[in-house]
C-alpha positions as CSV (number, residue, x, y, z in Angstrom):
1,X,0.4,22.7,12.8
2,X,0.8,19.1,11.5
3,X,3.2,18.6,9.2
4,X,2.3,17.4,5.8
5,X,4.4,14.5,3.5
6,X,4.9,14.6,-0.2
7,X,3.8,10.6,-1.1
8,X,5.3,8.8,-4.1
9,X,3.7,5.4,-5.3
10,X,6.6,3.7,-7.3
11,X,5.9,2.0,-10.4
12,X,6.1,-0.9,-9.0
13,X,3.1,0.1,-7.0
14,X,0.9,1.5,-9.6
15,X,1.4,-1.6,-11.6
16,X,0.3,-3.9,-9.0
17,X,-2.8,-1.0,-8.3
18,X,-3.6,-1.6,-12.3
19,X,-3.8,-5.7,-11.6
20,X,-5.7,-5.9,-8.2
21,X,-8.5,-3.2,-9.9
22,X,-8.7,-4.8,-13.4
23,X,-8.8,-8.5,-12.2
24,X,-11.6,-7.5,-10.2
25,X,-13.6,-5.2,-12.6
26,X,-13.6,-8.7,-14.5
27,X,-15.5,-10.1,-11.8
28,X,-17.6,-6.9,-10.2
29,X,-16.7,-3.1,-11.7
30,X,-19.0,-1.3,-8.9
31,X,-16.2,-3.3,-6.4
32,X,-13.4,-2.4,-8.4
33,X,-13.9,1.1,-8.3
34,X,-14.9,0.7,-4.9
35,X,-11.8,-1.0,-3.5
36,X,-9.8,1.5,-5.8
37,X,-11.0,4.8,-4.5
38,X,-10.5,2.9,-1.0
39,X,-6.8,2.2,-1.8
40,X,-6.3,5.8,-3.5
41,X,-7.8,7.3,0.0
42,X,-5.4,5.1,2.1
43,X,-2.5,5.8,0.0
44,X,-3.6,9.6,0.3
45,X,-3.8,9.6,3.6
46,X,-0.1,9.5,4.7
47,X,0.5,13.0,3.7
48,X,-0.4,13.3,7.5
49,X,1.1,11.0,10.4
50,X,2.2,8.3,8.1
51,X,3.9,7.0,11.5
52,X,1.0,5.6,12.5
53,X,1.0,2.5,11.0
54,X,3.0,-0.4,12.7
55,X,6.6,-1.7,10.9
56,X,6.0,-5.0,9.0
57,X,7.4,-7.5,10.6
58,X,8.5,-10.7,8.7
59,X,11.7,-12.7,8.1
60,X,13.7,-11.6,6.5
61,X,12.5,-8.1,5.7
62,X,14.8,-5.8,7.8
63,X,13.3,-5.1,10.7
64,X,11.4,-1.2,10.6
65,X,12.1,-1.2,6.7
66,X,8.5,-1.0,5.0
67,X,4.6,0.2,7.5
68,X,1.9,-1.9,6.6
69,X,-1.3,-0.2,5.8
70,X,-4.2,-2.8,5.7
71,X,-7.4,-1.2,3.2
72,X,-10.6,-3.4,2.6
73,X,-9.5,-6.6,4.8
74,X,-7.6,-7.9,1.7
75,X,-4.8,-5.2,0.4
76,X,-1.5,-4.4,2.1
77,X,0.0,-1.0,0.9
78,X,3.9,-1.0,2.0
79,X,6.1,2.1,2.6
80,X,9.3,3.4,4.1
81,X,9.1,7.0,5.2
82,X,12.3,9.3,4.5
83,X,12.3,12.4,6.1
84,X,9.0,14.3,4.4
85,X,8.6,11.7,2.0
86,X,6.4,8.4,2.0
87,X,7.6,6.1,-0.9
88,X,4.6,3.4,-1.7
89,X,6.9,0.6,-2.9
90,X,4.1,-2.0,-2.9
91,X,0.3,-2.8,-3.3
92,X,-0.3,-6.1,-2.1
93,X,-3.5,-8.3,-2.4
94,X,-3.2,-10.9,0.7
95,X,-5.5,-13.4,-0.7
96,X,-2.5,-14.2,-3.0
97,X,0.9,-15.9,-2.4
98,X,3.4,-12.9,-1.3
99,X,6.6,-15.1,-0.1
100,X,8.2,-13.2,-3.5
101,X,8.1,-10.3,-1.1
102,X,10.4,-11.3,1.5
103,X,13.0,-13.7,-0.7
């Protein structure tokens, strides 16, 4: 039997969630809660094997701190993984300048 992860998404995480989705229900709502339910699903999905996504690997992150999950071309979801538990620290839209990240 595969074993199954309790996922956390920070604060931090939901609050970034909240900007990416409202910025663009300004623009298109039928892509916002598109690219939201997208992002929920991903996020969602690392109750099972979140070890399958590679270690982000950027100077001067530690190296095998966060896994990158890439949804819709343009968001990055980060997480660390801690024994049965995925934390979602970040939601990051690509498109945007991210160097804050790794400083």
């Amino acid at each position: 039997m595969e074993r199954q992860y309790k996922v956390i998404v920070s604060e931090c995480a939901r609050q970034m969630l909240g900007r990416h989705i409202c910025f663009l229900a300004q623009i298109n709502p039928p892509a916002a809660r598109r690219v939201k339910e997208r992002l929920l699903t991903a996020i969602r999905s690392l109750k099972s094997m979140p070890e399958r996504f590679p270690f982000l690997d950027v100077d001067p992150v530690p190296k095998d701190k966060y896994r990158k999950l890439f949804v819709e071309n343009w968001y990055l979801i980060l997480y660390q993984i801690e024994e049965q538990t995925v934390f979602v620290e970040y939601i990051v839209d690509c498109r945007q300048d991210y160097v804050w990240l790794i400083q």
